[in-house]
Structure formats: C-alpha cells, structure tokens
N, C-alpha and C positions, 0 to 999 in steps of 0.2 A: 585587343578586344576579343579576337579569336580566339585566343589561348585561353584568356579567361573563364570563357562562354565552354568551350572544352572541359575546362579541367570544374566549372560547376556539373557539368552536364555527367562528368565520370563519377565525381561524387554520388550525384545524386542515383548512378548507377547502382553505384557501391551500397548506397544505404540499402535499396530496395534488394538487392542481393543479397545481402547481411538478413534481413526482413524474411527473403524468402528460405533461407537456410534455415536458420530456427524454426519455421512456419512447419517445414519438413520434416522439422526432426520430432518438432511435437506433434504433427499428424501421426508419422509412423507410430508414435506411445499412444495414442490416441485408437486408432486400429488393434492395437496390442490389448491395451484395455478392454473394452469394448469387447471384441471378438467374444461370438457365442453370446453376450449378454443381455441381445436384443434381435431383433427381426432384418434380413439382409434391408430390406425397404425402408425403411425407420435410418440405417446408416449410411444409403446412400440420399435419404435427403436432407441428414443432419449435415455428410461431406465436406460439400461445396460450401455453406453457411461457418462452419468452424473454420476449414482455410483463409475463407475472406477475415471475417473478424477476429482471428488471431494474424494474420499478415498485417493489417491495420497496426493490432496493438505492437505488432513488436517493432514498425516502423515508426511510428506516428512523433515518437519524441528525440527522434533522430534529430541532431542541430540541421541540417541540410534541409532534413522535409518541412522541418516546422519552417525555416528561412521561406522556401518555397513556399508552401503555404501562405506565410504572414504576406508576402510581395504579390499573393494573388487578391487574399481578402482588401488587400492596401486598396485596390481597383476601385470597389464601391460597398458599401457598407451593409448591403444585403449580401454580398456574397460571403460573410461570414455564417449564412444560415445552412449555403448546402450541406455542408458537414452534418452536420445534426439531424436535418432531415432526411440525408440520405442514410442513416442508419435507423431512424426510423423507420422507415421504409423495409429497410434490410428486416428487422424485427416483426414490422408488421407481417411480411409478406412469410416470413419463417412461422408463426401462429395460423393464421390463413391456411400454407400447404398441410398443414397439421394439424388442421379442422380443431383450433383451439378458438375461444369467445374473445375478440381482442376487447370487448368490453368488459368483458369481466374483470374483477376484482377490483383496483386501485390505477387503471391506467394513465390518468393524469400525472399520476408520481416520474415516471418516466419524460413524459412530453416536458414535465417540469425543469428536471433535475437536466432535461438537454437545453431548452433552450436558455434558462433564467438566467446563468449564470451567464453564458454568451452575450446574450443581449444587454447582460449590464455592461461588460466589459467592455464591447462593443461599442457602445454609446459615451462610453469614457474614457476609451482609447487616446487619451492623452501621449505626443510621445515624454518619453525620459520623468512620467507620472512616478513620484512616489510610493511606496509599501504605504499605504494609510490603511484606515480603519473601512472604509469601504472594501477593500480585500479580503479582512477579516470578517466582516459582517457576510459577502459573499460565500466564502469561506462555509462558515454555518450554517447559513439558510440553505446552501447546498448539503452540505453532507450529515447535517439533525436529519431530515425528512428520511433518509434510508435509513435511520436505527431507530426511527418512529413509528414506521406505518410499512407497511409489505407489500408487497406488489401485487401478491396474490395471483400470480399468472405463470400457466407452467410453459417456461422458453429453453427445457433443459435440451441438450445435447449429447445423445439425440431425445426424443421428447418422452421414451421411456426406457425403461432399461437403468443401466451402473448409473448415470450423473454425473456425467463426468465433469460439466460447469454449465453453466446457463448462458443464454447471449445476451438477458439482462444485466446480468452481472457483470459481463467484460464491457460491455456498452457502457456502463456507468464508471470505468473505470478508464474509459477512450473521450466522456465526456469530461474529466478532472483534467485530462493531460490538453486536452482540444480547448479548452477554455479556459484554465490559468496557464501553461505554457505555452500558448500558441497565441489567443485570444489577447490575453491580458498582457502577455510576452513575460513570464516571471521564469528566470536565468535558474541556470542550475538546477532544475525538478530533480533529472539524473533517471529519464523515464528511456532505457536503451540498453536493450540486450544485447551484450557482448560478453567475449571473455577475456579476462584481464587478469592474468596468473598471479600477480600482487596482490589484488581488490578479494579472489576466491581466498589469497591466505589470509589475506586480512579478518574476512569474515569466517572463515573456519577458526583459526585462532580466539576471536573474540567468545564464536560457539562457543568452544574448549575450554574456555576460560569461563564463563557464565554458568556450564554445566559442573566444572569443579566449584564452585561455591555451594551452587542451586545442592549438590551431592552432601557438601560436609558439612553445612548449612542444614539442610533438611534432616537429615539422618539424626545432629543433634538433636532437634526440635519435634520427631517421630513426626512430622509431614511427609516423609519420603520411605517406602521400605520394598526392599528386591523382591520381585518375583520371581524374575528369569522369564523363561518359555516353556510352554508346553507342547508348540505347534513341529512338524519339523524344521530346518533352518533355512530352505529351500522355501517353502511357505514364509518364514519370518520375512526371509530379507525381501519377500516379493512384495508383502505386504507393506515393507518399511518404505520401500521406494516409492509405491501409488501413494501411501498418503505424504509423504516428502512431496511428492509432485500435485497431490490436489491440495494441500494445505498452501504450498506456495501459489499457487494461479488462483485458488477458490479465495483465501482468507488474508493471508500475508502481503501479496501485491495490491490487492485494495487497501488493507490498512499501512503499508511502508507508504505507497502514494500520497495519499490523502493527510498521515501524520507526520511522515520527515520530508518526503518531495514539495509537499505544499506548505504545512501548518507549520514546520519547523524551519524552513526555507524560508518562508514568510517574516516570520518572528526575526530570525538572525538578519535579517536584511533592514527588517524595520528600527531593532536595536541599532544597529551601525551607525545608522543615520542620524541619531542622535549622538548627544553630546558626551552622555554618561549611559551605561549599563545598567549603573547600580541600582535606578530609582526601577527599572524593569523587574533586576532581582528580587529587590526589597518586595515590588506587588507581589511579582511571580510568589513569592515562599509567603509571604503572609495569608494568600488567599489559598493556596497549596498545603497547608502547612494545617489552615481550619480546616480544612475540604478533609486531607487525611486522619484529622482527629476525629470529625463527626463519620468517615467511613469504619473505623476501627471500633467506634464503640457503639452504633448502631447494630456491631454484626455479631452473632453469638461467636463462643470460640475465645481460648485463650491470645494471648499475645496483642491485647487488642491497640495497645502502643507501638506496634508494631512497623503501619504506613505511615504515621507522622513520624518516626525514627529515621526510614530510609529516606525519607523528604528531607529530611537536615541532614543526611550526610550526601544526599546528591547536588543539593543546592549549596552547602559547605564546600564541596569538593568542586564545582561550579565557580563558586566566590575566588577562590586561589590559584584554577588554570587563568581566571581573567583578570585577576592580579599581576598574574605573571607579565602578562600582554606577549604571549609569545603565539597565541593562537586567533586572534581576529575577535575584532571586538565587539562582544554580546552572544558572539557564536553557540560559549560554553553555558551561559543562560536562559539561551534557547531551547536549546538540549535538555537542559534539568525541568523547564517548566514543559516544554514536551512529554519528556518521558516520564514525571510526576503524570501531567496531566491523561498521558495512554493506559498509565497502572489504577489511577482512581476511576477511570470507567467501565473499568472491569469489576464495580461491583454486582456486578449480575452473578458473577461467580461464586456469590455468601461464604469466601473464604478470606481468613483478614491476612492470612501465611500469602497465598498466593497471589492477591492482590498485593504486595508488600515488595514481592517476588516479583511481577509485571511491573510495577514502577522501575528496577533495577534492571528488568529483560529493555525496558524502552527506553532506557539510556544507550544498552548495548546496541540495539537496531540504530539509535542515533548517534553514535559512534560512528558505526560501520557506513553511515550516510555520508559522515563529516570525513571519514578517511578516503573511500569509495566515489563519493559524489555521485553515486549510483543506487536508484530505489532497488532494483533487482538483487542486491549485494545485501543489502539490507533485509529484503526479502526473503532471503538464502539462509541468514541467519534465523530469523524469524519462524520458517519452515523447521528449520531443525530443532527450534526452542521446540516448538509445539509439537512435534516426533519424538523428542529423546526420550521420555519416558516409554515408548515401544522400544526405541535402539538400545536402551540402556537396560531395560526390562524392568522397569519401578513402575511403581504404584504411586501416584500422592495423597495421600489421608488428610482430604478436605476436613 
C-alpha cells in the first residue's frame, strides 16, 4: 500500500513538474514578446495571472491530475464546483486590479459556459454511462454560445499592450477539458503537453504533405501566387515564430480541443458502440454532402462544386479504411464527418477554394489526432496550416 501511495504521489510530482517546465518556458516567450510593448506595471500584474492559468492549462489534462481530481470530486457532489469558480474568481479578480466593468458586456456567457456543462455532467455522472446524445447535445449548447455572442470584456494579457492571449480565452478552454475529461470522464481528449519525437514527425509530415497539395493544387487553380518577402529575414523569421505561437494558443488549441479532443472523440466512441458504422456514414455524407452543395453555391466565385467534391472523396476514402477493418471501428467516419463538418463552418470566409481546402486541412488535424492521440500535435499542425502562407511567402486569391 506504501509503494503504491509512493509511486501515485511521484507521478503526480512528475505531472505538475512537466506542468511547470512548459509553464516556464512559455513565460520566458512571453516576456520576450511583450518586452517594451506595454508599461512595466501592466506586466507585473498581468505575471502572476498568466503563470497560474497557463500552469493549469498545461496540467490539467494530465491522466494523473485528472485521476486526482475525479477521486476528490467522487467525495461529494458539490465539490465538483470549486474548479470553475475558482477561476472565476481568478478572472474576476484580474478585471477588478485592472479597474475593468465586470459588468459590462455579455458576462453571463462566461458564468455560463463554466458551470452548465459541469453541472449536467455532474448530475449524470453515471459510472461506465455511454457516449449518448446528451454529450452531444452538451457538446453544442457549450460551444454554439462562443461563436454566437462575444464576451465583450477586455481580459487581455496584459490588459493593454501586443495581446498576447486573453484569460477568457484560456479559461474557456480549461472549462472544455475540466468538464468533458474530468467531469463527464470522456478517455482520450489527448489535452497534455509533451514531447514525443514520433507524434512532432507525425504532425510535421502531415504539414508537409497538406502544404504540397494546398501548393500544386492552388497554383493550378490561381488561388495561390508567390510573393516572397520584403522584410529583412531576421524580421521574417521573428515574425513567423510569434504568430506560430499565437495562432497555436489563441486559435488552434481551442479549435483541435473542442473539434478532435471532444467532438471527434465523441463521435468515434459513440460509433463503436454500435453495431454497424455504416448507417453513421450513410447520415454523416448525406447531410454533409447537402450542407457542402448549398455552401458552394450560395458563395460567389468559381468552383462552386468544389466542397461537395472533397466531401465525397473524404467520406469515399473514409468508406474503404473502415472496409478494411484494420483501423477501429467508425474511427475513420468520425474523422470524415469532423473534418467535413470543421471546413463547412468556415463559411465566414466567402471563399468556396478555401473552404474546400479547410474540409481537407480538418481531416489532416484529424489524422494527426488519430496517430498522436494528442490535441497539442494536432494543434501544431494546425498552427502551421495557418502560418505557411507567411513561411512559404504566398498569397491566396480569395
């Protein structure tokens, strides 16, 4: 029983060590950034506020912590609430020193998106519960309200100055992982920062391979054309790296979370569980399939066949790895009704190429899930989709 109790207790050393290395290393970019771009006072009360809520996040989906965790909330049914209001708390009190209106704008959205989901889970914390439609329902009513309505409240860090991320931002990204992988207990998110010399060539590979298409691909279709640089290369590569690193923390790890750690994790688990894949497929592309026709030809712009085309060859090529049965079953029909459904919500972007283009990029990110089993990996790719038109020096002619 000693040993046991030991060797949990080294673990759970290890996580928060692991936790606090990262935490470190993106402080120091953090300072690097920042430096000269705001008032000394402004970045020593941002500080302490970015350490804690980046230590959180980069612990929090550790197997060990979350174990920890789930064995204390086990105790009594309220105590699945300090979490959430203790970062409430954290938020309020960062607005507050920074003489910001915690009333102002949309603050309920927050209060919301922290407890709602907990307290359903919570209350149906069934053990060995199935993936049902109440996950998915959760699911939604969580994460529609952020692409809905705006918070309207400035939590940046530090509260003026570069921007480097917001605490609402990471806070809503600490509630996804605190409430379906910890709360609801759903396996595999893949929310843990490490390095895993495999998982980085996995996902650079995949890069490499997305961007050789995205290149001969576009270039035929004049969506893509070289510009190079104008800056010197000392400025280029400075600037590649900051937005490398805010597109992966600002943009990328909120959406790898929420669409392959959860939505696509979800999906593959709930397929298994049945009998057959196919009748998921069958939905999946029929209702994908409309969705891509009425985005293509609503949008001005040639190619308007375009995202239903890539829809049948991702869902096609879907149908045959899970023919095979060599990869887990519904897996690869997860993946296609995913990464369909991540590229059709990017019609904000009134381009039918690029949209077209994002259904194909959200396979790759779901790949890199399915190889990885890690959102961060995922993440990485992700980050560089959205970079390589600076690394590679293109343009795209929406």
């Amino acid at each position: 029983m000693e040993s046991k109790k030991a060797g949990i207790d080294s673990s759970l050393s290890s996580s928060l060590l692991k936790g606090g290395l990262a935490t470190l290393v993106l402080t120091i970019f953090f300072l690097f950034y920042t430096f000269g771009k705001c008032s000394t006072s402004q970045l020593l009360v941002a500080l302490p506020f970015f350490v804690l809520i980046y230590f959180v996040q980069f612990t929090l989906g550790r197997e060990t912590i979350i174990l920890a965790i789930r064995q204390y909330i086990e105790r009594g049914i309220w105590h699945v609430l300090i979490f959430p209001t203790a970062m409430l708390l954290i938020y309020i009190l960062y607005l507050l020193i920074n003489r910001q209106n915690i009333f102002q704008g949309n603050p309920g959205l927050l209060i919301y998106i922290f407890y709602f989901p907990v307290l359903v889970f919570a209350f149906k914390n069934e053990p060995g519960r199935k993936i049902g439609w109440l996950d998915f329902t959760v699911f939604i009513l969580t994460l529609l309200p952020t692409a809905l309505v705006s918070l309207k409240q400035n939590s940046d860090l530090p509260i003026s100055g570069p921007g480097f991320d917001s605490i609402s931002h990471v806070m809503i990204i600490l509630s996804g992982v605190y409430s379906f992988a910890i709360v609801r207990g759903l396996k595999d998110v893949g929310f843990v920062c490490e390095i895993n010399w495999k998982s980085l060539q996995t996902a650079l590979l995949v890069w490499i391979a997305f961007y050789a298409f995205v290149f001969v691909f576009g270039r035929s279709v004049d969506f893509i054309t070289i510009i190079g640089y104008s800056d010197p290369f000392d400025a280029v590569l400075k600037s590649i790296l900051f937005t490398i690193v805010g597109t992966f923390l600002h943009t990328a790890l909120f959406e790898e979370l929420f669409f392959r750690g959860i939505l696509q994790n979800l999906l593959a688990k709930r397929i298994g569980q049945g009998k057959s894949w196919l009748i998921f497929w069958q939905i999946g592309f029929l209702l994908l399939f409309i969705g891509a026709l009425v985005v293509g030809y609503t949008l001005d712009g040639k190619m308007k066949w375009f995202p239903a085309f890539v829809t049948v060859v991702l869902f096609v090529s879907a149908y045959f790895i899970e023919k095979s049965g060599k990869y887990g079953h519904g897996v690869y029909t997860a993946l296609a009704i995913t990464g369909v459904t991540f590229g059709l919500v990017h019609y904000h972007a009134k381009s039918i190429i690029y949209i077209g283009l994002a259904c194909i990029a959200g396979w790759a990110y779901g790949y890199t899930y399915i190889r990885t089993k890690n959102v961060f990996y995922s993440a990485l790719v992700h980050a560089l989709v959205n970079t390589g038109v600076l690394i590679f020096g293109l343009k795209m002619m929406r």
